[in-house]
N, C-alpha and C positions, 0 to 999 in steps of 0.2 A: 600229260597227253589228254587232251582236252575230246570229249564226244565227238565235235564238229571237225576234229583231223582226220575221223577213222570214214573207211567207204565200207559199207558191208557189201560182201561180192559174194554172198552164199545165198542159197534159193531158199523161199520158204515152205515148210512143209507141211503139207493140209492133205484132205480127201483131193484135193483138185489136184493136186501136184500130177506134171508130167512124168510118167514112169516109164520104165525100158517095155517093150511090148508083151513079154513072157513074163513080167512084175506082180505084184498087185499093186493095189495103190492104198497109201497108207490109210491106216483107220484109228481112229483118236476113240476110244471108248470111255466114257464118263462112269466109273465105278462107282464111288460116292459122291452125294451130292447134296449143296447145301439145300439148294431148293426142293430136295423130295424130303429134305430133314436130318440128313445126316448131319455132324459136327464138320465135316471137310469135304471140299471136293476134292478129287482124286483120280488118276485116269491112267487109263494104259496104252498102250500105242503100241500097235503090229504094223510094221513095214519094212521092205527089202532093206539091206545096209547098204545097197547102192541107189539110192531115191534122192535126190535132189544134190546139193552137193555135198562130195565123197571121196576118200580115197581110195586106190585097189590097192589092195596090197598082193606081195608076190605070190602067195599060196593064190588068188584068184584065178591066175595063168600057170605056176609054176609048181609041180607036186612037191611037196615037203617045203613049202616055201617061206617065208616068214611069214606071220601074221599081223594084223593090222595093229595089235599092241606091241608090237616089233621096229614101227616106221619110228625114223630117225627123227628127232624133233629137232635136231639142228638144219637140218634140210626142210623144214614147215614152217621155220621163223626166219627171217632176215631180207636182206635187199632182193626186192625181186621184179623186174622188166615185164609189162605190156608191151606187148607186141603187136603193132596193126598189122594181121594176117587175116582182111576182110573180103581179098581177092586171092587167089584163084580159089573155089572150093577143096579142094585135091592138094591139099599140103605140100609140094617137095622138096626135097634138101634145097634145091634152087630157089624155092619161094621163101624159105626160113634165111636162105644165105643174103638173098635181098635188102630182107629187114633187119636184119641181126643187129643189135646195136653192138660199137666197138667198145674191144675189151674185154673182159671177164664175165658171164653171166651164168650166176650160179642158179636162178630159177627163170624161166621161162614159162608166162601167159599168156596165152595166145587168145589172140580176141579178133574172132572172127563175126563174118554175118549171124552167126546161129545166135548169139546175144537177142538180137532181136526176136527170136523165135520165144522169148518166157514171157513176152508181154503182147502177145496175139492173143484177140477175146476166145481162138476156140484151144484147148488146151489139150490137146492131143500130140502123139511121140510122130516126129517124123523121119525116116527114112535119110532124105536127101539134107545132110547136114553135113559140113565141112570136118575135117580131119585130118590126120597125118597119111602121107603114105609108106611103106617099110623103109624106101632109102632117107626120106626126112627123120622118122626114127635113128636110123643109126648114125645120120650126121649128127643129133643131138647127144646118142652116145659120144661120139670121137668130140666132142664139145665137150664134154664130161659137167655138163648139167647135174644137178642134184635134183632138180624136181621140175615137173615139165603141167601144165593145167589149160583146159581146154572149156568153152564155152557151154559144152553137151552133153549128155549121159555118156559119150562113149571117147577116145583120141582117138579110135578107129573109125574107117567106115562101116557101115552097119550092111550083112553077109560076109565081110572079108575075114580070111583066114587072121588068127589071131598074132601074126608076125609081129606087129606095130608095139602088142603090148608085151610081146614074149620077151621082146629087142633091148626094151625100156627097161620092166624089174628084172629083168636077167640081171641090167649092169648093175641095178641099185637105184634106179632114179624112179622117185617118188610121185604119181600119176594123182594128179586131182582133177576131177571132172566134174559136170556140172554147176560151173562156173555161171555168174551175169556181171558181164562184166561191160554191158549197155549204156552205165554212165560213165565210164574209166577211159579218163583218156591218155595214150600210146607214151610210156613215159618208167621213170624209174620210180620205185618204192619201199615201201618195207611190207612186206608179208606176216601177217601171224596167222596159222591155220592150224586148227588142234583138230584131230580125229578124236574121237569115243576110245577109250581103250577096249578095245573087245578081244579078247584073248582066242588064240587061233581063227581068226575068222579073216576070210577073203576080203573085204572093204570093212567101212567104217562111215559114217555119215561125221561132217565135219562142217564147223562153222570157222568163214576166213575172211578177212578183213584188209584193207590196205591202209597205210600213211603213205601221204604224200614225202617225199623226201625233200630236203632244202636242196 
């Protein structure tokens, strides 16, 4: 498997990174350093484990709920579907049944307009970004999806009651977000996307990648 097969579809993570609005935003601090004289540079990094792209894990939404070194890693690797859902804003079971590719689809990426939003010169969180609504959620349950990935900090809309995500790791299906998925066009794949093991914790910052499939 050659470099030039893989797509990286994970965002990168700097002072600048778009963050959820109650966030901070991450801080990369230079401990040691070679140029003050140290023997190593060396550095530490404070930021949300939902910053850039991530997964939730069930404790996020769900009291007593797994934790992100809990998420299935069989449901984070294998074949997994783009999906052009770049119209309507407002996800519904209608707009996912439109596109659904036929047959079996064990992950679902949905690649909507918000893609475009990580390569705007001003880098600010916005509001009016595309998402699921609760009945396209539960159609993905009864699809029995294992892992569903959206283009934006959130699959919900931002003030909506937390239905969308309750619906999802209720069943077991594995939520990654902050996806770019701006160069990826609409089609089948192979997914590899590893979280951070971070023991009891609600998200996970995660690096994902695609192959083109033959």
């Amino acid at each position: 498997m050659s470099s030039q097969s893989l797509m990286d579809i994970s965002l990168p993570i700097s002072e600048r990174s778009v963050t959820w609005p109650t966030a901070p935003r991450p801080e990369l601090r230079r401990r040691l350093s070679i140029e003050r004289g140290d023997h190593v540079d060396d550095s530490d990094l404070f930021m949300n484990v939902h910053t850039g792209t991530h997964i939730d894990a069930p404790r996020h939404f769900i009291r007593g709920g797994a934790g992100a070194h809990e998420a299935p890693l069989e449901a984070l690797i294998g074949e997994a579907w783009v999906i052009d859902a770049r119209t309507p804003k407002d996800l519904t079971a209608q707009a996912l049944r439109e596109r659904w590719p036929s047959g079996r689809v064990e992950r679902a990426l949905l690649k909507t307009d918000n893609s475009r939003l990580w390569h705007q010169a001003t880098r600010i969180f916005t509001r009016e970004f595309a998402a699921l609504l609760p009945d396209a959620a539960q159609w993905l349950v009864e699809q029995r999806v294992r892992l569903v990935g959206i283009d934006y900090l959130s699959i919900q809309r931002f003030g909506d009651p937390p239905t969308v995500h309750e619906l999802l790791l209720g069943a077991g299906i594995v939520i990654v977000e902050g996806l770019d998925l701006s160069a990826v066009e609409p089609g089948c794949y192979e997914l590899l996307c590893l979280p951070l093991k971070l023991v009891d914790c609600d998200g996970a910052p995660a690096r994902a990648v695609l192959r083109r499939r033959a």
